[in-house]
C-alpha positions in Angstrom: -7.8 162.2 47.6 -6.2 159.9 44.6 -10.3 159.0 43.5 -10.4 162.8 43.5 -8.1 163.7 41.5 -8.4 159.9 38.9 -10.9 160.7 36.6 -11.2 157.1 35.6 -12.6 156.3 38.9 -14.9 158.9 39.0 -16.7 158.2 36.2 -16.5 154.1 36.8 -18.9 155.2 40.1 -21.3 156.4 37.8 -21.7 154.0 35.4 -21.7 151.3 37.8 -24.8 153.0 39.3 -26.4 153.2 35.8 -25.6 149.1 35.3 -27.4 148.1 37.9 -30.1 150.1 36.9 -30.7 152.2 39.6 -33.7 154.1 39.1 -34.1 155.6 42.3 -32.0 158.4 41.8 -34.3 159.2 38.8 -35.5 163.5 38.6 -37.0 163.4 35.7 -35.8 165.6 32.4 -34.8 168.9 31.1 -37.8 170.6 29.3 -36.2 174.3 29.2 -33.9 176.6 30.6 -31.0 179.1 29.5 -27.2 179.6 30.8 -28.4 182.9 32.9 -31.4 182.2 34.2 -30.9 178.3 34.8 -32.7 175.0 34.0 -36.6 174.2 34.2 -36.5 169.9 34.8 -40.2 168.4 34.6 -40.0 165.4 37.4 -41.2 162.2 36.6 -44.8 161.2 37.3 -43.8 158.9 40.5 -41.6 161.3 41.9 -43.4 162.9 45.2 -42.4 167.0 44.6 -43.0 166.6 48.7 -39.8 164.7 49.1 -37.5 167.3 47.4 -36.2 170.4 48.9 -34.4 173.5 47.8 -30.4 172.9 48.4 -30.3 169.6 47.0 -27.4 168.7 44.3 -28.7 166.8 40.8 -26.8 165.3 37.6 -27.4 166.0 34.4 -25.7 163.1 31.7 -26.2 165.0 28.3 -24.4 163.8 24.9 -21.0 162.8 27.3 -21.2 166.0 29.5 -22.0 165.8 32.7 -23.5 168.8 34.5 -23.6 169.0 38.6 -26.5 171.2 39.7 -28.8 172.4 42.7 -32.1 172.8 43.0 -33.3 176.2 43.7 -37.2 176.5 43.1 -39.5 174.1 43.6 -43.0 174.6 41.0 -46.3 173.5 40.3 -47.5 173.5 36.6 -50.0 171.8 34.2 -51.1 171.7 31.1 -54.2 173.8 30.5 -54.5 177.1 33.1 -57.8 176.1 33.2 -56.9 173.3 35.6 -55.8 176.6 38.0 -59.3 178.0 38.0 -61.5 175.1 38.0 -59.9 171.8 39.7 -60.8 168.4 38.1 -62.4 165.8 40.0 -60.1 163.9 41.5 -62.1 161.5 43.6 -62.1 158.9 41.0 -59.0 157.1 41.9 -58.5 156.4 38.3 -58.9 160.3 36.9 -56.4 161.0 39.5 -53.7 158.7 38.2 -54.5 160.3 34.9 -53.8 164.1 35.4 -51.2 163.8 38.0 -47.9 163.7 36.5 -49.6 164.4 32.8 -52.1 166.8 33.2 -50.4 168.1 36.3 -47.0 168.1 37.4 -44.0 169.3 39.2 -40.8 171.4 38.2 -37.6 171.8 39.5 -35.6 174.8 38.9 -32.0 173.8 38.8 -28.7 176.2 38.4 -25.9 174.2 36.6 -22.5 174.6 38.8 -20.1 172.5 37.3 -19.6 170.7 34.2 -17.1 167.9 33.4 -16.4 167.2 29.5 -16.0 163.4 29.2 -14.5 163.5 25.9 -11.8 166.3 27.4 -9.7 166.6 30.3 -12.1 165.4 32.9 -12.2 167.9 35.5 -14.8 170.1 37.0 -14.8 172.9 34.8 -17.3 176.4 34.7 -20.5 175.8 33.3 -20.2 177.7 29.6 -23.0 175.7 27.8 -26.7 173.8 28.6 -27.4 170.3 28.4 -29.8 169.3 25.5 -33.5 169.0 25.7 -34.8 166.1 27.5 -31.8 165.2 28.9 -32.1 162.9 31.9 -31.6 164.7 35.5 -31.0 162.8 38.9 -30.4 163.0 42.5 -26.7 163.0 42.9 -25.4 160.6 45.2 -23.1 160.3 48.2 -20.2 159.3 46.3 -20.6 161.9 43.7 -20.9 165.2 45.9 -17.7 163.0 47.7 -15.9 163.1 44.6 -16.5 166.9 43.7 -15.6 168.1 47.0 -12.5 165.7 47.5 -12.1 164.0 50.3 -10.4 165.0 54.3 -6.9 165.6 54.4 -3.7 166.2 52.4 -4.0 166.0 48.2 -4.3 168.0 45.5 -7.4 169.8 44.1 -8.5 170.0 40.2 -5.6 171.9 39.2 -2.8 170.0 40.4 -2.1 172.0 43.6 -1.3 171.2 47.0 -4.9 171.2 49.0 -5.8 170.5 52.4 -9.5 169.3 53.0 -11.4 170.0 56.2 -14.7 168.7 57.0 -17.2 171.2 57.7 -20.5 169.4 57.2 -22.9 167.4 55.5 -25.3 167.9 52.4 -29.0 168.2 53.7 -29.9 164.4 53.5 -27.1 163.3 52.8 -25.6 162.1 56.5 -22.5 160.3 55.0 -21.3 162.3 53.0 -18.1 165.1 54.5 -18.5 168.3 52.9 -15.1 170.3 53.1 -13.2 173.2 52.1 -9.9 173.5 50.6 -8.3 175.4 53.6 -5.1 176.5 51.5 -7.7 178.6 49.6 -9.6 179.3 52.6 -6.7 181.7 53.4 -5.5 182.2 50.1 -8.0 185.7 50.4 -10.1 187.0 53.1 -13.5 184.9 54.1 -15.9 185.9 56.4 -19.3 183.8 58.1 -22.4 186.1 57.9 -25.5 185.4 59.6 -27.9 187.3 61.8 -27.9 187.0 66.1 -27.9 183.2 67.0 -27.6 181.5 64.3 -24.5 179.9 65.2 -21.8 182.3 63.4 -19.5 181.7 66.2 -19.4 178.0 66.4 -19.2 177.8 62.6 -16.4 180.5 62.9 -14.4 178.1 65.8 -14.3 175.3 64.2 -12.7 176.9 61.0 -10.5 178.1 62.9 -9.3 174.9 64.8 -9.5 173.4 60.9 -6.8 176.4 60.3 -4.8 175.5 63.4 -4.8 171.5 63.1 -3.4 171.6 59.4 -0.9 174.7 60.0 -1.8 176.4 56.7 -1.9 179.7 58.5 -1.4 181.7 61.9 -4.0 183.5 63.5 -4.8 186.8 65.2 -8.2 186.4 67.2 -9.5 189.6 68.4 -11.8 187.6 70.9 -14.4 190.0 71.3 -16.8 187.9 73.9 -14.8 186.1 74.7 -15.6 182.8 73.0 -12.6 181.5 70.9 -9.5 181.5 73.9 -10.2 178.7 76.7 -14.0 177.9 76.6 -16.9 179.1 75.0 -20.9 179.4 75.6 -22.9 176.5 74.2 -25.3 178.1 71.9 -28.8 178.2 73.3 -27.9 176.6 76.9 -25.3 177.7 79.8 -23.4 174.8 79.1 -19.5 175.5 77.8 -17.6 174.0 75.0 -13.8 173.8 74.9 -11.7 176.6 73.2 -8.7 176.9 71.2 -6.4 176.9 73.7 -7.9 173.2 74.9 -7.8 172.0 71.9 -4.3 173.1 71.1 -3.4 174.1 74.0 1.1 173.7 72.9 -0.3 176.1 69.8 -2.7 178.5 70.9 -1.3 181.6 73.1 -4.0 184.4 75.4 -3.7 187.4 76.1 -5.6 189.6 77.7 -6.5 193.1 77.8 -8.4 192.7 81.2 -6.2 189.9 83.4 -8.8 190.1 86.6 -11.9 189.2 84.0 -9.9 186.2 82.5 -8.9 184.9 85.5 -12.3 184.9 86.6 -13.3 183.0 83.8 -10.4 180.5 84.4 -8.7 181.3 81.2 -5.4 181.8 82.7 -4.1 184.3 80.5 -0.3 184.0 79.3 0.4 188.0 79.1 -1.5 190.9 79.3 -1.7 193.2 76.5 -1.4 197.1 77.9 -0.9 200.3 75.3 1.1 203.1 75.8 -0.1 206.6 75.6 3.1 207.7 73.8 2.1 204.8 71.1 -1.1 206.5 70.2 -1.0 207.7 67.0 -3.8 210.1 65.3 -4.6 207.1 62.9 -5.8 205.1 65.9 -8.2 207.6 67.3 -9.6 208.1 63.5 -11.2 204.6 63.7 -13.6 206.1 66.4 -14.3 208.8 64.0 -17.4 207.4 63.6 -18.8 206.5 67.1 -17.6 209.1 68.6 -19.4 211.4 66.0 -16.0 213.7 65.1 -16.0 216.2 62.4 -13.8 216.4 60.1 -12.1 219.6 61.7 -11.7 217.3 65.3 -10.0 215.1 63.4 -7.5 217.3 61.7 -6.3 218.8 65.1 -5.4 215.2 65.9 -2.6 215.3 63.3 -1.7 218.9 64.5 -1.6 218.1 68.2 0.8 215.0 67.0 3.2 217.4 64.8 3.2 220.1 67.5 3.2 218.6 70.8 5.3 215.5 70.1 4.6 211.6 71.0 3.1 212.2 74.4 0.4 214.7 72.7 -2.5 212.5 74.0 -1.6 212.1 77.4 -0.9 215.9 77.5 -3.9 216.6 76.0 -6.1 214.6 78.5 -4.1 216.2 81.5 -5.8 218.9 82.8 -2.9 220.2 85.1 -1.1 220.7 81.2 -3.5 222.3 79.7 -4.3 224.7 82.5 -0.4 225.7 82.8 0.0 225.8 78.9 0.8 229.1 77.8 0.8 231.2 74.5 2.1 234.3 73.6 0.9 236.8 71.0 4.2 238.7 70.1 2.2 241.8 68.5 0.1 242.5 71.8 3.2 240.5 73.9 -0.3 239.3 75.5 -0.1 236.2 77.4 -2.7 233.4 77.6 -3.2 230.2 79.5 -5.5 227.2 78.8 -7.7 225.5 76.3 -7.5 229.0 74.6 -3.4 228.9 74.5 -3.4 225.5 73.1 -5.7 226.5 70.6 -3.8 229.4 69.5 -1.1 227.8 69.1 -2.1 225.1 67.0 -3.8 227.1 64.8 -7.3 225.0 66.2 -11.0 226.5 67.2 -10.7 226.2 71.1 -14.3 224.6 70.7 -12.8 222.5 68.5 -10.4 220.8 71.3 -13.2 221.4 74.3 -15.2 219.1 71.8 -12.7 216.2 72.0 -11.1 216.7 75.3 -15.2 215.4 76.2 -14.9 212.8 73.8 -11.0 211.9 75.6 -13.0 211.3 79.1 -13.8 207.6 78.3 -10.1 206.6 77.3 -9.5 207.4 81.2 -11.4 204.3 82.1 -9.2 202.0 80.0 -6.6 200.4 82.3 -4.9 199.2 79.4 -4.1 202.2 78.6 -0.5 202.8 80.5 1.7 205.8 80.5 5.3 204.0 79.5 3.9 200.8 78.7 5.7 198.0 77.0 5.3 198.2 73.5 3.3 194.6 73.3 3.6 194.5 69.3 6.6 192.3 68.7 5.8 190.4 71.6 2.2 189.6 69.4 5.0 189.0 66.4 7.3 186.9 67.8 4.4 184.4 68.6 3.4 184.1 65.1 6.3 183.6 63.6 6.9 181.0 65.8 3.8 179.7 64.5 1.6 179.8 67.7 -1.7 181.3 67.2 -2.8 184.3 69.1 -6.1 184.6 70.9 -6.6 188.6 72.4 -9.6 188.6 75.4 -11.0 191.6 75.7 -12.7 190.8 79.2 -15.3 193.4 80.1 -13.8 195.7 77.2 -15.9 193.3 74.4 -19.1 194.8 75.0 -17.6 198.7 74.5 -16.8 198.9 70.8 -15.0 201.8 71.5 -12.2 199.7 73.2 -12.5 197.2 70.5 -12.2 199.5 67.9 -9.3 201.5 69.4 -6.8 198.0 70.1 -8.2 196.1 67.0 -7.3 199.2 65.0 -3.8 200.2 67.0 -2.3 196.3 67.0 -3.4 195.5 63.3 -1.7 198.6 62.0 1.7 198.0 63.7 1.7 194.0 62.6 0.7 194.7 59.7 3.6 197.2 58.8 5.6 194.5 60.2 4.4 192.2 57.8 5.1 194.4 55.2 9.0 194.9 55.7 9.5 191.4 56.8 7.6 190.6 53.3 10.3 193.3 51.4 13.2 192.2 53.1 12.6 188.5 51.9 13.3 189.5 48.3 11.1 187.1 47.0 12.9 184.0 49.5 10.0 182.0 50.3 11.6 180.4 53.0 12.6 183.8 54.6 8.7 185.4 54.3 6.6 185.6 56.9 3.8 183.6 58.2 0.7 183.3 56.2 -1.0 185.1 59.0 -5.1 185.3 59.2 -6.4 188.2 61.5 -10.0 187.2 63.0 -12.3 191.0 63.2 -16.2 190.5 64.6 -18.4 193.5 64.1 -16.3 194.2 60.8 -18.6 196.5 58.9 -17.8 199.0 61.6 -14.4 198.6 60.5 -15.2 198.3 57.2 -18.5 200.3 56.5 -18.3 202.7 52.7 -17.5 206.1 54.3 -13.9 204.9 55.6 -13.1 201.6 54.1 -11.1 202.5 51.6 -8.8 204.6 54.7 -8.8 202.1 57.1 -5.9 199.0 57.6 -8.6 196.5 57.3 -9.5 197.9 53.9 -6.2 197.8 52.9 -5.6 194.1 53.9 -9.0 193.1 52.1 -8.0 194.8 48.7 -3.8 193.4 48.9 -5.7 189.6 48.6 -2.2 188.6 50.8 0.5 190.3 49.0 2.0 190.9 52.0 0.8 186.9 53.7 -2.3 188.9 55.6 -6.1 188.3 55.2 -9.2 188.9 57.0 -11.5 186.5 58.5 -14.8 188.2 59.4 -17.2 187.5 61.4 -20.6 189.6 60.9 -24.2 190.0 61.2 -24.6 192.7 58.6 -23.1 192.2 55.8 -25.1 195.1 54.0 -22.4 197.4 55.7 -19.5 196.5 54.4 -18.1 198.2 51.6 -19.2 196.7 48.4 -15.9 196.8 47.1 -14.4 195.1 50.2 -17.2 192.5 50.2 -16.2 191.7 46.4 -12.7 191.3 47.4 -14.3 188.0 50.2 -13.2 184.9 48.9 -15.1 182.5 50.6 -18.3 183.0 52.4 -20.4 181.1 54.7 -23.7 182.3 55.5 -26.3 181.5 58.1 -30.0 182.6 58.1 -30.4 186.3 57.5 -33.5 187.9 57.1 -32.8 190.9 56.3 -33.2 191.7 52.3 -30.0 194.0 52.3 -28.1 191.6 53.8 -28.9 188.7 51.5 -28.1 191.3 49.0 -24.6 191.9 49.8 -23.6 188.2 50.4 -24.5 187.3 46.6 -22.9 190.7 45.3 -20.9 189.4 42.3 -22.0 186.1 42.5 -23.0 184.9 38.5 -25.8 182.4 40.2 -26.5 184.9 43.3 -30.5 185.3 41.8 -31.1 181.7 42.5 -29.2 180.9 45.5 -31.3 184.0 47.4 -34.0 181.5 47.7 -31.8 178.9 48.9 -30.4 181.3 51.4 -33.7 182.7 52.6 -34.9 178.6 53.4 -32.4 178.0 55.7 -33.1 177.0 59.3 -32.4 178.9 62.1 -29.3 177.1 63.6 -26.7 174.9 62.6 -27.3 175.2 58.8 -24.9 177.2 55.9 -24.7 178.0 52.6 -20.9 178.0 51.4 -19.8 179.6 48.4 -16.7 181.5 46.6 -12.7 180.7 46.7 -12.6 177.4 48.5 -15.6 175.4 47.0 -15.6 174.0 44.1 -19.3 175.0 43.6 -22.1 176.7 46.2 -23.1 174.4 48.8 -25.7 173.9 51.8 -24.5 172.5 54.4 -25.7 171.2 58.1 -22.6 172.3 60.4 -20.4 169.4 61.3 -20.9 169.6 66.1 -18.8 171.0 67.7 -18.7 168.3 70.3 -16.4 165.7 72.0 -15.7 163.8 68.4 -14.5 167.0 67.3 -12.2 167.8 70.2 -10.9 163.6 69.4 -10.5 164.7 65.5 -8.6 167.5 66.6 -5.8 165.6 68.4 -7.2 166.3 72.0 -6.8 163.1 75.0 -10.0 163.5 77.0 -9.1 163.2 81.0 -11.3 159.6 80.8 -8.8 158.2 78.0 -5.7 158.8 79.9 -6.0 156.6 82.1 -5.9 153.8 80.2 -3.5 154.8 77.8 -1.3 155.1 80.3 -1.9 151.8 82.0 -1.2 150.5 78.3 2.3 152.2 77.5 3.1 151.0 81.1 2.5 147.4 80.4 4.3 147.6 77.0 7.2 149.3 79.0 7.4 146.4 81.2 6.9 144.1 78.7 10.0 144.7 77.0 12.5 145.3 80.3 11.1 141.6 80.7 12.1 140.6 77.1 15.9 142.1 77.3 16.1 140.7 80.8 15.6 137.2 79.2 
């Protein structure tokens, strides 16, 4: 990270490439162009257009400012329009060398990123200004796309401050070069991974996550919906598994389960179950299904009432029919007497349709097992594990594919650790050492959590907006971006996005993004797996990336002994062991 963070040796690895005259690397020049709509670079007549590709990252040397760009359009022009309508002969091998690359000839549109003042203080700054006419563009090399992106590990960014790099990828052509993030910015705000069905949003969403865990600069609360992030996980495309979290880390990573008998089936081996009390329902949790289950906005008003009136175990009452039957109201005028729905509606002031209508929409809750009468309030167990820095992984079984279940325990646990968070936060008084956590809470299927009509209500809205006042942020994981909240998704500050194909979904990802025109058609070329375009907090500059495997180097990288090393490693530490009893026996 010291060449990083040296500006001397950063700009010695460009000269040297310019003394030995490297030409390769040559683009061409800059022929036009403005600050918003980007440059126009005409290539050089022995550059093949055919062997550049949107995504790529150029230099741009003009009067001792260097500019980092990326190509985003790819053009054919020429010099006469009549060359459009009526071809020139280009049989003659000698009228061919002639209009290509004069008559004819390629241009690259390139949007400046970065710019670094040689004359100032060195450091990638925002790009305020364009180079000068003619100024010479080329391919940037391995070492410089290195240099701006820092290197693996512990150092400091731009600014001075503590950084931890994680390699994510590569640059498209680039094989040797380690893309990474800055993960201490990563959780600095909420982030989310975008990209439609099968395009690897998991995967890509794992191995942050195991970056997160192996450099401890957060917590994390995984709402595992499918399964996929605890003990093992579906290889995509094949029926193959790859390792999860807990093999990985398996002395940090904790499960548990809202469905034991399905993770023991899948040989997770679960180390508590999570169960919800009826008394802990509060009216707030049921909101969250507002919109699935279709409730008016009366319905959901007699949810507060029932709670006021009837007391802590008002939804268990409510879904007990032996209750309601036997509930009774009294009209003191008539002294008339009624039983039922109709008594209970009376009472609480409520249209007895009203409470028919949700007692049918109660009916599925009675096929959640987790849902206990007296259960063990499993909140502060959750707590206790993140403060103790382990990283909590919630399985969700055969609930993950009813988003009703997901909904209801994503929405009850997040709103009780949460408040927790906050008055652990207050009672700190500003003690670093005494606040909690940074903690990073893992939502899929967030713009259901997060869609306009109740974002700005929910507890996922409200963590999105606080940008970690209170050390929690949101990492979401999502194939439709286009229904998040636009204000929440302007709150996101880092994004990595797969292929999407839908237009309002490429939309939303580049909503407040100064350079989002241009990178739309850098988005819209990606391939269908394994490739992402990062941008926002934790990148110095937008970047297109081919996904670093998540294979058996990773698990090594991440600290994990496979079974086929141990062996030997033992063998060894036994024949040093013996070695020195030998060497004191002597």
């Amino acid at each position: 990270m010291d060449d990083y963070t040296n500006p001397d040796t950063f700009f010695a690895s460009l000269r040297e490439a310019d003394d030995a005259d490297d030409t390769s690397r040559n683009l061409g020049q800059v022929v036009a162009g403005s600050l918003s709509s980007g440059l126009e670079v005409r290539l050089d007549r022995d550059r093949a257009l055919e062997d550049l590709a949107v995504g790529r990252y150029v230099v741009i040397d003009s009067r001792n400012r260097l500019f980092f760009g990326m190509i985003t359009d790819i053009t054919l022009d020429n010099t006469n329009p009549a060359f459009a309508k009526t071809p020139p002969d280009l049989s003659d091998p000698l009228l061919r060398e002639v209009y290509l690359g004069t008559s004819t000839f390629g241009l690259v549109h390139v949007t400046p990123m970065l710019l670094i003042n040689m004359d100032g203080e060195k450091k990638p700054q925002p790009v305020k200004t364009v180079p000068s006419h003619y100024a010479p563009v080329a391919a940037a090399s391995p070492e410089e796309v290195g240099l701006v992106f820092g290197e693996e590990g512990k150092g400091r960014d731009a600014d001075g401050k503590t950084a931890t790099y994680f390699h994510v990828g590569e640059p498209l052509d680039m094989e040797d070069v380690k893309i990474t993030l800055n993960l201490n910015r990563l959780v600095e705000r909420s982030s989310a991974v975008f990209g439609k069905s099968g395009t690897g949003k998991t995967f890509l969403s794992r191995l942050l996550l195991a970056g997160v865990i192996r450099q401890e600069v957060a917590v994390n609360l995984i709402f595992d919906m499918h399964n996929e992030y605890g003990w093992e996980g579906s290889s995509e495309g094949t029926t193959s598994k790859v390792k999860g979290l807990k093999q990985l880390f398996p002395g940090r990573v904790v499960i548990a389960t809202l469905d034991q008998e399905s993770s023991n089936r899948r040989g997770s081996n679960p180390d508590f179950t999570v169960t919800l009390g009826y008394e802990h329902i509060e009216p707030e949790d049921i909101e969250m299904l507002a919109g699935v289950w279709n409730l008016s906005e009366a319905q959901v008003g007699a949810l507060a009432v029932m709670r006021r009136r009837l007391g802590p175990g008002w939804l268990k009452d409510f879904m007990d029919d032996d209750w309601v039957d036997a509930y009774q109201s009294k009209d003191e005028e008539s002294e008339k007497t009624t039983t039922g729905i109709k008594a209970l509606a009376a009472d609480l002031g409520q249209s007895a349709q009203t409470l028919i209508a949700l007692r049918r929409r109660f009916e599925k809750l009675r096929r959640y097992a987790f849902l206990q009468e007296g259960a063990e309030d499993q909140v502060h167990r959750i707590v206790d594990h993140l403060q103790a820095g382990k990283h909590v992984v919630l399985e969700f079984g055969r609930y993950g594919s009813d988003l009703d279940a997901y909904l209801l325990v994503t929405n009850f646990l997040t709103r009780r650790i949460h408040q927790s968070y906050v008055k652990r936060k207050e009672e700190a008084l500003g003690e670093k050492q005494k606040e909690p956590r940074p903690l990073v809470i893992t939502i899929e299927e967030a713009h259901k959590f997060l869609e306009p009509a109740i974002a700005a209500q929910t507890i996922f809205g409200t963590i999105a907006r606080e940008l970690r006042k209170y050390n929690v942020t949101l990492f979401i994981v999502d194939q439709r971006p286009s229904g998040i909240d636009s204000e929440i998704m302007s709150q996101i500050g880092t994004r990595a996005t797969l292929l999407l194909d839908n237009e309002e979904d490429i939309r939303a990802i580049f909503m407040g993004v100064s350079s989002g025109a241009e990178l739309r058609q850098v988005l819209a070329r990606l391939e269908s797996k394994e490739q992402a375009l990062i941008l926002g907090h934790a990148v110095p500059m937008p970047v297109v990336i081919k996904t670093r495997p998540y294979d058996t180097d990773f698990y090594k990288a991440m600290g994990m002994v496979d079974e086929a090393d141990l062996r030997p490693a033992l063998q060894r530490n036994t024949n040093e062991m013996r070695g020195r009893q030998r060497n004191r026996l002597e």
